[in-house]
FILUM-386221 format. One line per field, with one value per residue: residue in one letter; x, y, z of N, C-alpha, C in turn; residue number from 1. Coordinates in pm, whole numbers. Each point is the difference from the previous one (the first is absolute). Layout:
# FILUM-386221
aa a:... $
n_x X:... $
n_y Y:... $
n_z Z:... $
ca_x X:... $
ca_y Y:... $
ca_z Z:... $
c_x X:... $
c_y Y:... $
c_z Z:... $
i NUM:... $
//
This chain:
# FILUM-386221
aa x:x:x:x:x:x:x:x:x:x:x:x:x:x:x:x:x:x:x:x:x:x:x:x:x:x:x:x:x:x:x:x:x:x:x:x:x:x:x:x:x:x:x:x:x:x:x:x:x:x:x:x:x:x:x:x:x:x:x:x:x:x:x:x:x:x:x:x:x:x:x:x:x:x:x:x:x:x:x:x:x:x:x:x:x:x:x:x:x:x:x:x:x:x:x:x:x:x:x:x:x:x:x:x:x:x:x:x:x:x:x:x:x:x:x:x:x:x:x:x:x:x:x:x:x:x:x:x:x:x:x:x:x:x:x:x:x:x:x:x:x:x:x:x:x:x:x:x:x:x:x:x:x:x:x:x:x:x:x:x:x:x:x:x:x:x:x:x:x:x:x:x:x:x:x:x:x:x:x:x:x:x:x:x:x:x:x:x:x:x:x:x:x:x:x:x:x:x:x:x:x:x:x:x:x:x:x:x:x:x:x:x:x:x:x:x:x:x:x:x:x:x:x:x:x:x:x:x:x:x:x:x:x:x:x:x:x:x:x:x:x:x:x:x:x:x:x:x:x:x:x:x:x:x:x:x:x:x:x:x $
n_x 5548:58:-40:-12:196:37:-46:98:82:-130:-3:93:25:-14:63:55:-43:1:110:84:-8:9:98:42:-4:68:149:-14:103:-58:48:-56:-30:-66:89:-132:-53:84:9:-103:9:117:-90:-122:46:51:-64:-75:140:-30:66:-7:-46:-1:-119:91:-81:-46:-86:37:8:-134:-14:9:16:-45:-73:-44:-51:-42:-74:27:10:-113:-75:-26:-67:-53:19:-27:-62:-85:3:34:-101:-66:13:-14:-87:-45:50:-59:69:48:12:24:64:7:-35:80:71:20:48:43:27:63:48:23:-24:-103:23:-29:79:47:-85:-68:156:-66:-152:54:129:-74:-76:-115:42:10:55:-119:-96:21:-68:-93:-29:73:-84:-136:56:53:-49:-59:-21:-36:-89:-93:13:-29:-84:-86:-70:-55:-26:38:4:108:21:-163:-4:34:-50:-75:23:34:-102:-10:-72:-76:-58:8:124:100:-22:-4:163:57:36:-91:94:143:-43:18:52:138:49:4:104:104:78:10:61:102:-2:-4:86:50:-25:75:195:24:-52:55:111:-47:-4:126:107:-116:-7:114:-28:82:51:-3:12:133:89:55:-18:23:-151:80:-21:-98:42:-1:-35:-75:-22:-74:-114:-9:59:-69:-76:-23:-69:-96:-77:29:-27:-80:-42:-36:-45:-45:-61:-23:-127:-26:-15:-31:-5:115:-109:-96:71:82:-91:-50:162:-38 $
n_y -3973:112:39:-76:-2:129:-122:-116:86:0:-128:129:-4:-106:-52:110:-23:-96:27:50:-115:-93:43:92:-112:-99:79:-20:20:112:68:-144:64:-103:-109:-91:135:-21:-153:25:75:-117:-121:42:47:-95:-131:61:-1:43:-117:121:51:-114:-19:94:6:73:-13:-138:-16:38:-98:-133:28:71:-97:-115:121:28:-177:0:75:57:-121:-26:129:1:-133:86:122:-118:-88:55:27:-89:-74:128:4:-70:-13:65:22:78:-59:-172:10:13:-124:-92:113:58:-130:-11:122:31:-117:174:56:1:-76:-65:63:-78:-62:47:-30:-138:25:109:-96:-164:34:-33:-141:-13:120:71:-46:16:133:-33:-97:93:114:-48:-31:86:-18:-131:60:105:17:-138:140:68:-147:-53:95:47:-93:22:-91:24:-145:52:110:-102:-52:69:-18:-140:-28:114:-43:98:100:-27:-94:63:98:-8:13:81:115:32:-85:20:122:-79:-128:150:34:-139:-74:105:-46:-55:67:26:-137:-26:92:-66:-109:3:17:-86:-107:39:6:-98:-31:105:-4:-77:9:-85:-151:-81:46:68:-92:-70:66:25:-157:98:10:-32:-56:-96:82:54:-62:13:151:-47:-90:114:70:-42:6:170:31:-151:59:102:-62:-75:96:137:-107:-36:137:48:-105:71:109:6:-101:67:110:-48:-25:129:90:-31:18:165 $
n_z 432:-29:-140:1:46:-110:-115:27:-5:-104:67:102:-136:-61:141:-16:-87:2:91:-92:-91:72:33:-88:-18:101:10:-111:-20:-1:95:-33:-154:-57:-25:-31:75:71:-24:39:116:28:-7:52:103:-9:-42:-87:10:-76:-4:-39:64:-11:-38:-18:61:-69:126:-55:-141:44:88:-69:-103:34:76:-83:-56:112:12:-94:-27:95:1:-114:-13:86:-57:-102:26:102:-143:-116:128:-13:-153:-22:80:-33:-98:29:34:-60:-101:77:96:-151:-25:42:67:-180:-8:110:-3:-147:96:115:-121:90:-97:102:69:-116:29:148:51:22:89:96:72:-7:90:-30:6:-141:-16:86:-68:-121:49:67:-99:-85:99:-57:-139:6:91:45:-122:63:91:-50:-80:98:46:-122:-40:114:-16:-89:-19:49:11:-54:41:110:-31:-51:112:32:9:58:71:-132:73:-123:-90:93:-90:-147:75:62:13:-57:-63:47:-19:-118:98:58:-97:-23:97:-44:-157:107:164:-68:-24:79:67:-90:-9:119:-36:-102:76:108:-88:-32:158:-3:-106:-78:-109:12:-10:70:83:-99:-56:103:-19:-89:58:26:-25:-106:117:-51:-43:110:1:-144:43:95:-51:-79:101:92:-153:-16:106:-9:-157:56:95:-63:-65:93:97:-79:-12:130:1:-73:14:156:-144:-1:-1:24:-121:26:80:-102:-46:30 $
ca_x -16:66:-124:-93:21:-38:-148:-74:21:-121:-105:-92:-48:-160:-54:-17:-91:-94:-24:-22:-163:-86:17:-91:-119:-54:-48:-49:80:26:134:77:-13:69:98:-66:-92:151:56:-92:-4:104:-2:-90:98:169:19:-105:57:40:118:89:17:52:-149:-1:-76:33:55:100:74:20:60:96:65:83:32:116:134:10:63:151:73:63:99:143:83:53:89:139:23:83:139:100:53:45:139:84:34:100:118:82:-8:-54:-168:-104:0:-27:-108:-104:-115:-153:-43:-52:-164:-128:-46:-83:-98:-71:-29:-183:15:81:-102:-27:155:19:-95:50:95:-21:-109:-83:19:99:127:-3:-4:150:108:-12:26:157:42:-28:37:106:99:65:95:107:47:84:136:159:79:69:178:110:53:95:107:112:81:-46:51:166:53:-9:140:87:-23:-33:-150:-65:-115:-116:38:-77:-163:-48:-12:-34:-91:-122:-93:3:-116:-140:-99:-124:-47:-146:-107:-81:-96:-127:-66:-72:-85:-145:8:-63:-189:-39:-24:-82:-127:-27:-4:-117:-88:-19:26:-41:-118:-9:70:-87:25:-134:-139:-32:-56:-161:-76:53:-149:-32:87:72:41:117:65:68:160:138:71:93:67:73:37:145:147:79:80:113:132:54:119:140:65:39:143:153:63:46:105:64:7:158:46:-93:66:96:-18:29:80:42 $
ca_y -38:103:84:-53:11:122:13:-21:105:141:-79:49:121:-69:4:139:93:-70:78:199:53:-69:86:88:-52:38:149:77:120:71:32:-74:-118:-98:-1:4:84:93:-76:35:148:70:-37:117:112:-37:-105:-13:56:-106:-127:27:121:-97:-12:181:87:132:20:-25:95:121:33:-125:3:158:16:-84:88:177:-70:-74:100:46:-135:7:111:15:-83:38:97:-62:-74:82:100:-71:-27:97:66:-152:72:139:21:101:64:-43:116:146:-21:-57:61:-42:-187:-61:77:-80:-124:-56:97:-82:58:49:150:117:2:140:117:-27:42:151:-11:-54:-50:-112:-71:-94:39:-67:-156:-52:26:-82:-141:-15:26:-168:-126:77:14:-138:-8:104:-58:-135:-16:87:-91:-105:96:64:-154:-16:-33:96:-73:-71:97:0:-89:82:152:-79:-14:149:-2:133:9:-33:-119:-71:26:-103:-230:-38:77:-57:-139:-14:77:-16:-28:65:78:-100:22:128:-14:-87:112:158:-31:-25:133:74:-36:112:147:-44:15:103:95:17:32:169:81:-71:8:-98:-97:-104:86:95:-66:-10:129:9:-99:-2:-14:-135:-72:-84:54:45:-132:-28:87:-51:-153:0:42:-130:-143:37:-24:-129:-21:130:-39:-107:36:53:-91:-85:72:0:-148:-19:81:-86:-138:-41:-3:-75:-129:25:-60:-204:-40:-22 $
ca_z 141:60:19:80:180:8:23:110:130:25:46:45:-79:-11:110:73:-104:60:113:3:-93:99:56:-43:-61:109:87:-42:47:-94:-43:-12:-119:-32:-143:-83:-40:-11:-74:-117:-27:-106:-156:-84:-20:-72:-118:-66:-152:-93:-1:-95:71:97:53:64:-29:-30:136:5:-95:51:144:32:-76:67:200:-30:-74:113:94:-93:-21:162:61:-78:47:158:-20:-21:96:93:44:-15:97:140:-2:8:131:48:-58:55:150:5:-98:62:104:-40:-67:121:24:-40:-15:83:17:-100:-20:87:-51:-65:-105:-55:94:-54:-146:-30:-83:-159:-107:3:-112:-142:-28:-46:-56:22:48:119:23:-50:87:89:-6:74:104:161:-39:-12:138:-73:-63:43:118:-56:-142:97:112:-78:-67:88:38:-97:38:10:-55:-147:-43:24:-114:-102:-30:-42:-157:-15:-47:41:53:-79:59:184:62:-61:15:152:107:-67:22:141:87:-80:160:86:-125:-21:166:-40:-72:4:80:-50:-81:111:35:-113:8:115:-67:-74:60:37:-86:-78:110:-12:-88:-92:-73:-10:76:69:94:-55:-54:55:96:-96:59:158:41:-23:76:-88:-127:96:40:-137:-16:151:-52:-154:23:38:-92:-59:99:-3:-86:-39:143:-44:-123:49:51:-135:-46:83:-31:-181:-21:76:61:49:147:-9:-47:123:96:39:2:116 $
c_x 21:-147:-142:5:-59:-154:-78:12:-69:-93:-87:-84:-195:-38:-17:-100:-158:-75:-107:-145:-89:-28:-97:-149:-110:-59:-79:34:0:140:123:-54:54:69:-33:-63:169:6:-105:25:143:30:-72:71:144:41:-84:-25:59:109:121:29:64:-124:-7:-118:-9:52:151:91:25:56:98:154:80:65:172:123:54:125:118:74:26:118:156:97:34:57:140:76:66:100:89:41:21:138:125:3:27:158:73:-18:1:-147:-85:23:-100:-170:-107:-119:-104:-47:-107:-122:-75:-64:-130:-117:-121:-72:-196:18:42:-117:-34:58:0:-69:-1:87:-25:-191:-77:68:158:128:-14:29:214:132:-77:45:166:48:8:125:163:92:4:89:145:115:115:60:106:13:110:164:69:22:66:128:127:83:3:99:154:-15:-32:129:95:34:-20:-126:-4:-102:-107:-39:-98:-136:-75:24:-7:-128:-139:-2:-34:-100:-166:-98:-104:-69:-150:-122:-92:-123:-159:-74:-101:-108:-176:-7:-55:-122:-98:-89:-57:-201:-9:32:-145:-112:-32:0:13:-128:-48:98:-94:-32:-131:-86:-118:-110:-163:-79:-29:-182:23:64:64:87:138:77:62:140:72:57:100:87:122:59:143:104:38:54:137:89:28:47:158:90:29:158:103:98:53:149:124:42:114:-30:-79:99:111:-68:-81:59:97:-57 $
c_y 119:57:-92:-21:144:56:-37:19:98:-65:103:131:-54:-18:143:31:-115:20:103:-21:-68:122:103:30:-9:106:91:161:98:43:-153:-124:-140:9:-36:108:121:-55:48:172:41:-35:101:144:-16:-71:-6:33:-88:-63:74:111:-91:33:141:60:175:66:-29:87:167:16:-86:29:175:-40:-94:39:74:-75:-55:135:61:-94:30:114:-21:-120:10:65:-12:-55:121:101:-120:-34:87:5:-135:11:132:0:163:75:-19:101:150:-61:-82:85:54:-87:48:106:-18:-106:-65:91:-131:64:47:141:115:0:150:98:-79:47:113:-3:31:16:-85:-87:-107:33:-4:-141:-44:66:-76:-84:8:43:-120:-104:43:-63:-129:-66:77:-88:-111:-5:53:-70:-62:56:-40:-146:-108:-118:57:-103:9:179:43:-110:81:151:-115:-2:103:52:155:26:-31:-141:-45:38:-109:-155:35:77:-34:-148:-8:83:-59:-64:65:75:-29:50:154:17:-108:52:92:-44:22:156:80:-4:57:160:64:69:136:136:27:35:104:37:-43:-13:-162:-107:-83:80:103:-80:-64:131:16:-68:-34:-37:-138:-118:-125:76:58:-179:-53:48:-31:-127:-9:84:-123:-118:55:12:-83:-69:80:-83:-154:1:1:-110:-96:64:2:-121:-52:101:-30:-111:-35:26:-117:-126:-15:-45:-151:-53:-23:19 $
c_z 92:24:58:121:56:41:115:113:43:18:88:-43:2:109:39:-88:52:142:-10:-53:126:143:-33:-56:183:30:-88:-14:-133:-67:-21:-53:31:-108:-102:-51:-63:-188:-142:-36:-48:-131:-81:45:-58:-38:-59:-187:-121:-1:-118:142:149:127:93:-18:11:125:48:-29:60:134:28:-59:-8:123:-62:-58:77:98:-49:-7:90:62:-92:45:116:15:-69:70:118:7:-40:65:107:-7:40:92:114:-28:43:187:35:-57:126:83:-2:-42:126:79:-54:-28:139:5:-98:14:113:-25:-80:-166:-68:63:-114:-157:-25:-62:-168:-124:-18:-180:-142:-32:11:-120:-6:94:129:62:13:152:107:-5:18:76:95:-33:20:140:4:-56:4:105:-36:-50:59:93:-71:-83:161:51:-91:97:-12:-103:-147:-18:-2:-176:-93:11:-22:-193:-94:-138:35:39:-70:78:104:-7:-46:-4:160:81:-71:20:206:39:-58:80:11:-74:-38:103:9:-73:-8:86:-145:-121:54:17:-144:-41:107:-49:-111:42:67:-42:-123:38:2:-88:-123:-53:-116:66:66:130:-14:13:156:116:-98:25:164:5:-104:47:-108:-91:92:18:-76:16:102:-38:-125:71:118:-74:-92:120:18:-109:-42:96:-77:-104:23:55:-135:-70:75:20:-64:-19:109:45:24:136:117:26:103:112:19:-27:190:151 $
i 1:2:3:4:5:6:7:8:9:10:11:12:13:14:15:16:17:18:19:20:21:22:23:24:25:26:27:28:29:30:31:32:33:34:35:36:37:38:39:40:41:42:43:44:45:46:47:48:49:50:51:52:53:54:55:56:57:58:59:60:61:62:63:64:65:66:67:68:69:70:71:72:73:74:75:76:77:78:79:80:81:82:83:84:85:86:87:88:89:90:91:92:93:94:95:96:97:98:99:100:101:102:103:104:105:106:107:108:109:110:111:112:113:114:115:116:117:118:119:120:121:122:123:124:125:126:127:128:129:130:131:132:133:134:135:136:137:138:139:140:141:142:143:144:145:146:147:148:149:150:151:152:153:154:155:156:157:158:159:160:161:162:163:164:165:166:167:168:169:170:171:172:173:174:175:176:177:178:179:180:181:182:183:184:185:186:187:188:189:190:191:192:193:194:195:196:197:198:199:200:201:202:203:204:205:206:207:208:209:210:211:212:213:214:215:216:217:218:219:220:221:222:223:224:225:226:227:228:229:230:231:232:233:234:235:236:237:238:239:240:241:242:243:244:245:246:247:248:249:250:251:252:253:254:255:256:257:258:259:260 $
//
């Protein structure tokens, strides 16, 4: 019953796509396929593969399946990354002092600005791609993990020097579960930011991806749409993931506040 309340909550998914094909079909608009003509050109560019290959077609394989690896691992790093400096520096009142001011200028550095110093760096290819994607996903998570350390209830820590818990201790039964909130809230920002970066890093400095591929199709309009629409269906499938897990991993907390 759950999943059919779920389902039927995208009642306006078939009405918007109905629109769009009546619509377009009107105007007659070059640069704006219907979803039927979208719906056929990504089956023959990216499902078109054999049921053992989970229907991938070679395209797939070659651009789908690198962009998906570039995007898990950038995300992962600069997810780790963040919290364990965020945490710290939530935690220290001095570090922060000495560290805030490069928080705040790295963070207002928009990251498609620094591609150029990237491809200098690393080049054409993956490694580029990988420092973008954690340069973009990095401050989010940064940010949330040093509200959440630095808001710690004072009481839950007066009880742990009671009981004389070591710093291991508090980190792991108190400061972490108590900062994990905002911790989340980060990590779901930087989920979308990564798929971002993701794209426009491949834009420049890539020789494969969805991102490439697209630019490669930029005179085939249906075939560019394919890559804008598979790129919106993983951002809405990557965010409903993510929300399944946090729910899941956070459900004490969840459970707290309807309790009170």
């Amino acid at each position: 019953m759950r999943l059919l309340r779920g389902l039927a909550r995208l009642w306006v998914v078939p009405v918007a796509l109905a629109a769009w094909e009546v619509l377009t079909r009107l105007a007659q608009a070059p640069y704006f396929p219907p979803p039927s003509t979208i719906a056929a050109r990504s089956h023959e560019l990216w499902f078109s593969g054999p049921a053992t290959r989970l229907f991938l077609s070679d395209e797939a394989v070659r651009h789908l399946l690198p962009s998906l690896w570039r995007l898990a691992v950038g995300w992962a790093g600069a997810c780790l990354a963040g919290v364990l400096v965020g945490i710290a520096v939530g935690r220290s009142r001095r570090l922060a002092e000495y560290v805030n001011p490069l928080i705040h200028f790295g963070r207002s550095i928009p990251p498609p600005t620094l591609l150029p110093i990237f491809l200098v760096l690393f080049g054409v290819g993956t490694p580029t791609q990988l420092a973008a994607i954690v340069f973009g996903v990095l401050w989010p998570v940064l940010l949330n993990s040093v509200d959440g350390a630095r808001d710690v209830d004072r009481q839950y820590l007066e009880t742990a020097e009671v009981f004389h818990l070591s710093r291991g201790q508090r980190l792991w039964r108190i400061i972490l579960p108590a900062a994990a909130p905002k911790v989340f809230a980060g990590l779901r920002l930087s989920v979308s930011l990564a798929l971002v970066m993701m794209i426009i890093s491949e834009l420049v400095g890539s020789t494969e991806g969805i991102g490439y591929r697209m630019l490669q199709d930029a005179l085939d309009i249906p075939a560019m749409w394919t890559a804008i629409v598979l790129i919106g269906v993983l951002g809405f499938v990557l965010n409903a993931a993510f929300v399944r897990a946090e729910r899941w991993i956070l459900a004490w907390h969840y459970s707290a506040r309807k309790s009170t």
